[in-house]
N, C-alpha and C positions, 0 to 999 in steps of 0.2 A: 598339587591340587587333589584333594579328597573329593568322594563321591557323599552327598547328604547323609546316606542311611549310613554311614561310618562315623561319621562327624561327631557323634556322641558317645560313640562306645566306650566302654570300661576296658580299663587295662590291668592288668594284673600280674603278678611277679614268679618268675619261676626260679625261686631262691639259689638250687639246687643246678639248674643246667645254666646262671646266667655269671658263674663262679669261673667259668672256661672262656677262654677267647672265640671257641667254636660253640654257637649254641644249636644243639641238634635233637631232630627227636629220638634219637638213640640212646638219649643220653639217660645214666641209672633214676636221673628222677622221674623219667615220662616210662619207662616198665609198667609200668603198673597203674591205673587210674584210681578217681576217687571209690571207685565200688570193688576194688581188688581184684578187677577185668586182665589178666598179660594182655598182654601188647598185640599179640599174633593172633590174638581173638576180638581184637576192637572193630567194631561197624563202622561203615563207611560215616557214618555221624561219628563217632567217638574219635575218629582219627582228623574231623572237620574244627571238633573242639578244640583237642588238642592243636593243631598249629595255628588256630586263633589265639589261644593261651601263649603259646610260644611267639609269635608275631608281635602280641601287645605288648609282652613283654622284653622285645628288643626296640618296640617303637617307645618305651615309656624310658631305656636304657642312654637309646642314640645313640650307638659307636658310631664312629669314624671307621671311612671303608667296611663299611654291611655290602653282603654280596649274596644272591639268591636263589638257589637251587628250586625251579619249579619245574613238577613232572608228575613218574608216576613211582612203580616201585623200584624203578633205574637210580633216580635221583635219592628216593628215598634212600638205599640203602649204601648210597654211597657212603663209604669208611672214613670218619670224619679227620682220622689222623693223613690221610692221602689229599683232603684241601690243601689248598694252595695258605702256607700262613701269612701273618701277620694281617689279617683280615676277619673280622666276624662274619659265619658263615650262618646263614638262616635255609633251614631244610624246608619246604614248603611239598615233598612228596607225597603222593600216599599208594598206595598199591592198589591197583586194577582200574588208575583216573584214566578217563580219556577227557578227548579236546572240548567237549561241551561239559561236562565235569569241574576240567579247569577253569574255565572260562565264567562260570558260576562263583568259583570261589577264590577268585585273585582280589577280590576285594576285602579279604581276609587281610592283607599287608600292605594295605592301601594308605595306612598310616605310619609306615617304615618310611627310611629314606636312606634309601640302597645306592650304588653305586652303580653296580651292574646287577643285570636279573640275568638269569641261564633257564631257557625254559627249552622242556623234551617230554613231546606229548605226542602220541602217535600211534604206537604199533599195539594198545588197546582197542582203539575206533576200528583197525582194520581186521583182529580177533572176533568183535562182536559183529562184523559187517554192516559198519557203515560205512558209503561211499566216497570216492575220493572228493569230490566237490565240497560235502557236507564237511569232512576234516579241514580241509583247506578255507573254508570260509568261517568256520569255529577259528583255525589260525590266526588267522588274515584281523578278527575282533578282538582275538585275547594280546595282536602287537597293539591294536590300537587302543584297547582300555590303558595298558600299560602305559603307552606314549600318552597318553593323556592326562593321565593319573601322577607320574612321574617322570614329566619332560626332560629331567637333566641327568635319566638315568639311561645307563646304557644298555640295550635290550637286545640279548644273545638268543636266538633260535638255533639248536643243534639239530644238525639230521637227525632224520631215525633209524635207527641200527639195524642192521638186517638181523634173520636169525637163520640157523645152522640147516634149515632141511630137513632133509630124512636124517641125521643124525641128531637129530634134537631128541631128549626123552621128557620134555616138558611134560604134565599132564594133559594139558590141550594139546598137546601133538597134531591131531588130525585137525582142529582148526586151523592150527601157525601153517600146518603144510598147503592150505587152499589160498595161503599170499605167498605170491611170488615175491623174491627182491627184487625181480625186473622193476615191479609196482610200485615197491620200495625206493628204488633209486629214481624214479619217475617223477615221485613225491617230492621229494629232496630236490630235484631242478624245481619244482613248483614253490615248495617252498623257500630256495634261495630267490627267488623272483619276487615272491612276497613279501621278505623281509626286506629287498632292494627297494619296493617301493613305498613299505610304510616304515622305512627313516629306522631300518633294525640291524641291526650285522647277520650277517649268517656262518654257521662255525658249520665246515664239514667234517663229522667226525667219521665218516660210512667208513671209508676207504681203508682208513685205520685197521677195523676191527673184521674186513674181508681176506677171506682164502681164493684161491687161484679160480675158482666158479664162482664168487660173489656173494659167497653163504658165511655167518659168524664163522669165525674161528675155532675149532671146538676148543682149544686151550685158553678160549677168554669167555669161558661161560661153565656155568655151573649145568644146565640142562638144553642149551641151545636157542633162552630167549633170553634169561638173566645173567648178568654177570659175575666172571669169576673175582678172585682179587687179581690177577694178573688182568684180565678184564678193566678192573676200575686204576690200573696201575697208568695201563697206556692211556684212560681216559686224563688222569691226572695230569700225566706228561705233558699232555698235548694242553689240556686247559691251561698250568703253566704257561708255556711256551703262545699261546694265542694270547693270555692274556697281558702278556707282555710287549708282542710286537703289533696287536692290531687294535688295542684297548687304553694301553697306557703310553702319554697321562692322557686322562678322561675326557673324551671328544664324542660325538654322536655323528653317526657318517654322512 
């Protein structure tokens, strides 16, 4: 089921990233835009373009088993050879999204027909201080656009990761340190609750990526918010291994 204002949209081909079985925005043809912008300089608009362009062009394609990375620059820069294969993998991230962010722009791939979506949206809202209510009810609307949008897809909310503490040398440092992971994992009960009740799986990645105080890993991070490759290694593992025993074959819970 699409929403109107999609209904009509233009699709359009990305020659170049739709050659791979992973189509990602990592990929050498999205570098660079039409105005000879890199990448690590695009505006929150340029990067909205972009996986609209990217979207249309896996909706205009149709693989069999599309699967869907939505977040923020967690998902984004997941390392496209560490997906899980035999799957087309649609990157829907962008860096510095939070939940009302997301929630605006899922209607960007609203004309895909995915299999499973994997969304991880969180520990921005809590950076810029918004509160926990207002995260959790941006949640709570961007399970149900989804379930609404695409019924027979299966919709993964992953917790949100904690981060390192006082050993983080993130540039925002002294923001990440005024959130606890107490609050963090607090979230994570809330939002396992609400993906119990609007018909979503919930995947707990926390635990994973915790040291003996409940802070990131330092060895699974590159500065104590983002991750390292050994970072996205364990995430792979486990996405694997989850989507194997709690996903396949294709059921909604």
């Amino acid at each position: 089921m699409q929403r109107q204002s999609v209904s009509g949209a233009t699709t359009s081909s990305l020659t170049d990233a739709l050659g791979a079985t992973q189509l990602q925005s990592t990929s050498d043809s999205a570098l660079i835009n039409s105005v000879g912008v890199p990448r690590h300089r695009w505006t929150y608009e340029q990067w909205v373009e972009q996986l609209k362009r990217e979207a249309n062009a896996v909706a205009e394609r149709s693989p069999e088993h599309l699967r869907i990375l939505a977040g923020d620059s967690l998902s984004l820069w997941f390392p496209s050879e560490l997906l899980p294969p035999e799957q087309t993998w649609l990157n829907q991230g962008i860096s510095g999204e939070t939940s009302a962010g997301l929630l605006k722009r899922i209607k960007l791939f609203d004309i895909t027909q995915p299999d499973i979506i994997f969304v991880m949206i969180g520990i921005n809202d809590l950076i810029r201080g918004v509160d926990d209510t207002t995260l959790l009810n941006n949640y709570r609307e961007i399970i149900r656009d989804l379930r609404w949008v695409h019924p027979d897809t299966q919709i993964v909310v992953q917790s949100i990761l904690p981060h390192s503490g006082k050993q983080s040398s993130w540039e925002g440092r002294d923001r990440l340190l005024k959130i606890s992971n107490a609050r963090i994992r607090n979230l994570n009960q809330s939002l396992k609750l609400i993906a119990e009740e609007e018909g979503a799986y919930y995947f707990n990645l926390h635990f994973l990526f915790t040291d003996a105080d409940g802070n990131l890993r330092p060895e699974l991070s590159t500065d104590g918010l983002h991750l390292s490759q050994q970072g996205y290694l364990v995430w792979s593992s486990a996405l694997k291994l989850y989507t194997q025993i709690a996903l396949e074959p294709s059921s909604n819970p």
